[in-house]
ROSE-4610 file (N, C-alpha, C; in Angstrom, 1 decimal, always signed):
// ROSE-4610
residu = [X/X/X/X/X/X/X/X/X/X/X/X/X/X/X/X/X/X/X/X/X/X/X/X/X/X/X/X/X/X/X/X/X/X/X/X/X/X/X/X/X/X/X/X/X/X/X/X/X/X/X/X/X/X/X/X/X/X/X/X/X/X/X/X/X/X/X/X/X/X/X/X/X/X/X/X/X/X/X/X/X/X/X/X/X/X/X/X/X/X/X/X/X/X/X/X/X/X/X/X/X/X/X/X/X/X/X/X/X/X/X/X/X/X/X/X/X/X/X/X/X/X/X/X/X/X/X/X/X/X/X/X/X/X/X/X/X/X/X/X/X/X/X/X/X/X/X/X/X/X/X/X/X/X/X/X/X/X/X/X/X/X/X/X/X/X/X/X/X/X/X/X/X/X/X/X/X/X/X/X/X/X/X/X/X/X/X/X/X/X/X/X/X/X/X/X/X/X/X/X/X/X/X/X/X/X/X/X/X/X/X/X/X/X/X/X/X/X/X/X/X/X/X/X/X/X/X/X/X/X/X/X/X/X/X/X/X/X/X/X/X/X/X/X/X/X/X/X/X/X/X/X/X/X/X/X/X/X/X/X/X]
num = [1/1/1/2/2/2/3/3/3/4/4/4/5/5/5/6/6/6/7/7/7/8/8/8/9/9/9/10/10/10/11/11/11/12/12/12/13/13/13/14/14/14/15/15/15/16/16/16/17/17/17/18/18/18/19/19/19/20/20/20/21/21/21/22/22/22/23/23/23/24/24/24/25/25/25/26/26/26/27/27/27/28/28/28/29/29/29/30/30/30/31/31/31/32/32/32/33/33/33/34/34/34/35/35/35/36/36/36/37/37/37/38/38/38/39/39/39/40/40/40/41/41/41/42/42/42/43/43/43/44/44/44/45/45/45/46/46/46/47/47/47/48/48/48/49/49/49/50/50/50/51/51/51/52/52/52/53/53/53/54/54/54/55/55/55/56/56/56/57/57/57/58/58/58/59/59/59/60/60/60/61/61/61/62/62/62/63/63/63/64/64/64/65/65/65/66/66/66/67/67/67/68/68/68/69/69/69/70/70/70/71/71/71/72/72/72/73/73/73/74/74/74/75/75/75/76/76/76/77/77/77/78/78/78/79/79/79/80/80/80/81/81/81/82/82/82/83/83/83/84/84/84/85/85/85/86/86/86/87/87/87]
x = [+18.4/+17.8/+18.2/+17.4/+17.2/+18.1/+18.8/+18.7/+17.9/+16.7/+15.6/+15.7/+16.4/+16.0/+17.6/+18.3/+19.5/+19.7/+18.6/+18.9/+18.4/+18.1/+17.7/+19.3/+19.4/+20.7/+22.1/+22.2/+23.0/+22.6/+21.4/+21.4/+21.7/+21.2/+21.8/+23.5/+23.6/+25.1/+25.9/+25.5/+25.9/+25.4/+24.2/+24.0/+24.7/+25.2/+26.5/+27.5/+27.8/+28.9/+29.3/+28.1/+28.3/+28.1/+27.6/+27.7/+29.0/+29.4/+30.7/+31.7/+31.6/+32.5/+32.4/+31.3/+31.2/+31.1/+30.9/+31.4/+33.0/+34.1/+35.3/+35.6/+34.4/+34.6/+33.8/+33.0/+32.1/+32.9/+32.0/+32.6/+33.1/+32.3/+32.6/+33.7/+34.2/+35.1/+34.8/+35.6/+35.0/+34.9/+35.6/+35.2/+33.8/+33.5/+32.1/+30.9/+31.2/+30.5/+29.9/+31.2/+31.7/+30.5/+30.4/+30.2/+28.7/+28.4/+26.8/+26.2/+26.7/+26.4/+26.0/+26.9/+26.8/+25.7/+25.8/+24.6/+23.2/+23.3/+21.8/+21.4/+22.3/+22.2/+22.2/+22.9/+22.3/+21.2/+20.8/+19.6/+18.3/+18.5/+17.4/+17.6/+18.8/+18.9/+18.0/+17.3/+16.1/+15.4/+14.9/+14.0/+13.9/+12.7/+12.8/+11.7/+10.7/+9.6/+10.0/+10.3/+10.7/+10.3/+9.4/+8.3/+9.3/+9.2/+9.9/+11.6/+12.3/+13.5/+13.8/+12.9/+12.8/+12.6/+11.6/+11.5/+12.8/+13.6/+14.9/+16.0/+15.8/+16.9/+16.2/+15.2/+14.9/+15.4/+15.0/+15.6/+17.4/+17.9/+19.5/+19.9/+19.2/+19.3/+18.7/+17.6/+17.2/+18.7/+19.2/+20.4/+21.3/+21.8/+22.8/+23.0/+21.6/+21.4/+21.4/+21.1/+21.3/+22.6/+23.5/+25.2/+26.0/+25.4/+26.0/+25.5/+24.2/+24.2/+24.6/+25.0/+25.8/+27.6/+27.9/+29.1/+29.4/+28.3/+28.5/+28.0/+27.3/+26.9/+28.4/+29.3/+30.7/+31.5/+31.1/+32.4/+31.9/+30.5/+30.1/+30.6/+30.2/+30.6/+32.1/+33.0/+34.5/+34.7/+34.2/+35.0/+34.3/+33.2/+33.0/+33.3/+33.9/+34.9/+36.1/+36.7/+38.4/+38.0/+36.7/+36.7/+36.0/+35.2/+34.5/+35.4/+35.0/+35.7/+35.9/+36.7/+36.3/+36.0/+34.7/+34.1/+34.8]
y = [+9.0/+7.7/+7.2/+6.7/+6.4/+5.2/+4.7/+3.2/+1.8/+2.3/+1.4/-0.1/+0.5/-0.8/-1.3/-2.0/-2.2/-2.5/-3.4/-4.1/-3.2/-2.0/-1.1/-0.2/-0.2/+0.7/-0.4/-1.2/-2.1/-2.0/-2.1/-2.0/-0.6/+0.4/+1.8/+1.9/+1.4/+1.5/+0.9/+0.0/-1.1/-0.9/+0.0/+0.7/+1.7/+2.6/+3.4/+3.4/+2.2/+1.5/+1.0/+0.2/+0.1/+1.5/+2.0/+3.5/+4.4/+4.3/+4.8/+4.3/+2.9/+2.0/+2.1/+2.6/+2.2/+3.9/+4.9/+6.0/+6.2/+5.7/+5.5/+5.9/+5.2/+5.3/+6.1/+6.9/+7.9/+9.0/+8.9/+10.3/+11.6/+12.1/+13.4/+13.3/+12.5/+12.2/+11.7/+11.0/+10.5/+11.6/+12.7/+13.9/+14.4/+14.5/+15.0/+14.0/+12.7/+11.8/+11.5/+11.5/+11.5/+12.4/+14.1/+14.9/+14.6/+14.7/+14.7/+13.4/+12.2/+11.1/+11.3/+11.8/+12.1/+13.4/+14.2/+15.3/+14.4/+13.6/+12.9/+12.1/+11.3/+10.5/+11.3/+12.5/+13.2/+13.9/+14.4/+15.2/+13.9/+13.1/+11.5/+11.4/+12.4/+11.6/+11.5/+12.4/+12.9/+12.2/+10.9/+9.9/+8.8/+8.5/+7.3/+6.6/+7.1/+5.6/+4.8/+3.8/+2.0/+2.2/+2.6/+2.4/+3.5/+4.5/+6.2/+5.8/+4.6/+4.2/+3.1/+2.0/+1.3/+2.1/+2.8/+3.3/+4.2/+5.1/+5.4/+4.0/+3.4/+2.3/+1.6/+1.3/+0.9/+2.2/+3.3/+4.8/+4.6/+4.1/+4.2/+2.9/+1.6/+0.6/+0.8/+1.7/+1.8/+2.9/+4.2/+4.7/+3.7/+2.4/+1.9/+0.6/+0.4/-0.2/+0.7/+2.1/+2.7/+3.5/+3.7/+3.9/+2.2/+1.4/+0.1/+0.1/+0.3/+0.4/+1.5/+2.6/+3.2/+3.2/+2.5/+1.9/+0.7/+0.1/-1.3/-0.4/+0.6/+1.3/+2.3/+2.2/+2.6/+1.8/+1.2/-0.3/-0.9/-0.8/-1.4/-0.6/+1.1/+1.9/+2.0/+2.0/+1.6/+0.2/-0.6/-1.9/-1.5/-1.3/-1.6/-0.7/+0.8/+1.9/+1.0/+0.3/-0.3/-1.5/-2.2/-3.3/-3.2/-2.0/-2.4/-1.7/-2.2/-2.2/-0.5/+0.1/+1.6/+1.3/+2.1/+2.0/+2.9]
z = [+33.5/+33.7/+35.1/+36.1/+37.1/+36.9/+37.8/+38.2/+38.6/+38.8/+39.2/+38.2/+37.2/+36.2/+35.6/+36.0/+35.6/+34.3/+34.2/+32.5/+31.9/+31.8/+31.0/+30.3/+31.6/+31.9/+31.3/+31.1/+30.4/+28.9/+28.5/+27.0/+26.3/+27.4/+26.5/+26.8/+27.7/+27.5/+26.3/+26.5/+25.4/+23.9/+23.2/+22.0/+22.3/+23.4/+23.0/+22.5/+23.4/+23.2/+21.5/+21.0/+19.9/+19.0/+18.8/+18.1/+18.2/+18.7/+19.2/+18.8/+18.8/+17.7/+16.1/+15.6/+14.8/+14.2/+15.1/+14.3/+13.8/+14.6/+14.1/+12.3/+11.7/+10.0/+9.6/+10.7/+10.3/+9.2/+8.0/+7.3/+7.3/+8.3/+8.7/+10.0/+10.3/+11.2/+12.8/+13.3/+14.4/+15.9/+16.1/+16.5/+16.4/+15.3/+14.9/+15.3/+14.9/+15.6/+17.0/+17.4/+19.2/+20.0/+19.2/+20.4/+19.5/+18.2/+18.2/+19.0/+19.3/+20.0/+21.1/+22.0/+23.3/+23.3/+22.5/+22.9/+22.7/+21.4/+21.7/+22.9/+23.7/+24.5/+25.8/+26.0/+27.2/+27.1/+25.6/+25.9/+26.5/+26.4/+26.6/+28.5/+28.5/+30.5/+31.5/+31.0/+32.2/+32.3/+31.2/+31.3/+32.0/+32.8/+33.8/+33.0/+32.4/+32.0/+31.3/+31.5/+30.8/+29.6/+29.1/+27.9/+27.4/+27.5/+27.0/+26.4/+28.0/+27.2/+26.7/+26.7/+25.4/+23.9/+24.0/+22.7/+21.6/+22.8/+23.0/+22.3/+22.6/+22.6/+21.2/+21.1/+19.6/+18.5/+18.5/+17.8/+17.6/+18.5/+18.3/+17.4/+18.0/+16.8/+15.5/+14.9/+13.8/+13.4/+13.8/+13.7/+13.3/+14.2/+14.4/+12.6/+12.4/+11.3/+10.0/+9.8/+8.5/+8.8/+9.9/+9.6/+9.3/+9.5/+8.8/+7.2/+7.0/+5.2/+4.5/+5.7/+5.1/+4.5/+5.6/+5.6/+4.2/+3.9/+3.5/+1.9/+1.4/+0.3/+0.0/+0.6/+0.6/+0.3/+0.6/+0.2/-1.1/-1.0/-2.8/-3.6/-3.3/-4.4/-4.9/-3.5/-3.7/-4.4/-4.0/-4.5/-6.5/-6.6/-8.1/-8.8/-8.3/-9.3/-9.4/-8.1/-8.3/-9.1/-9.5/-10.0/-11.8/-12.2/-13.0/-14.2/-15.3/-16.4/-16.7/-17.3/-17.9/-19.4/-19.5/-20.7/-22.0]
């Protein structure tokens, strides 16, 4: 990605940034996480059309929204085995 466009270049940073954070609890571990992240985000480098990395940056927020219901479908499952009656 070119520089031509800064605020473009601040939002992928910043969905990295959050992805990265948020693999920390990733299941398969945050190693595993880490390097598949980075290979997605560099195989995308070569792109300069605005349009091409918008569309990019929407794709990592739709990602960034089903590893949070994933997270949050973990915590239900945990909380209602530690909580629900045994039959």
């Amino acid at each position: 990605m070119s520089s031509s466009n800064p605020a473009l270049r601040h939002q992928v940073i910043r969905i990295y940034k959050d992805l990265l954070f948020m693999g920390r609890q990733y299941p398969q571990g945050y190693d595993y996480f880490r390097t598949r992240l980075h290979k997605a985000f560099a195989s995308q480098r070569h792109l300069e059309d605005e349009a091409k990395i918008k569309e990019g940056i929407e794709r990592a927020e739709y990602v960034k929204k089903e590893i949070e219901a994933l997270y949050y479908l973990k915590r239900y499952r945990t909380l209602r085995q530690r909580y629900d009656k045994p039959s």
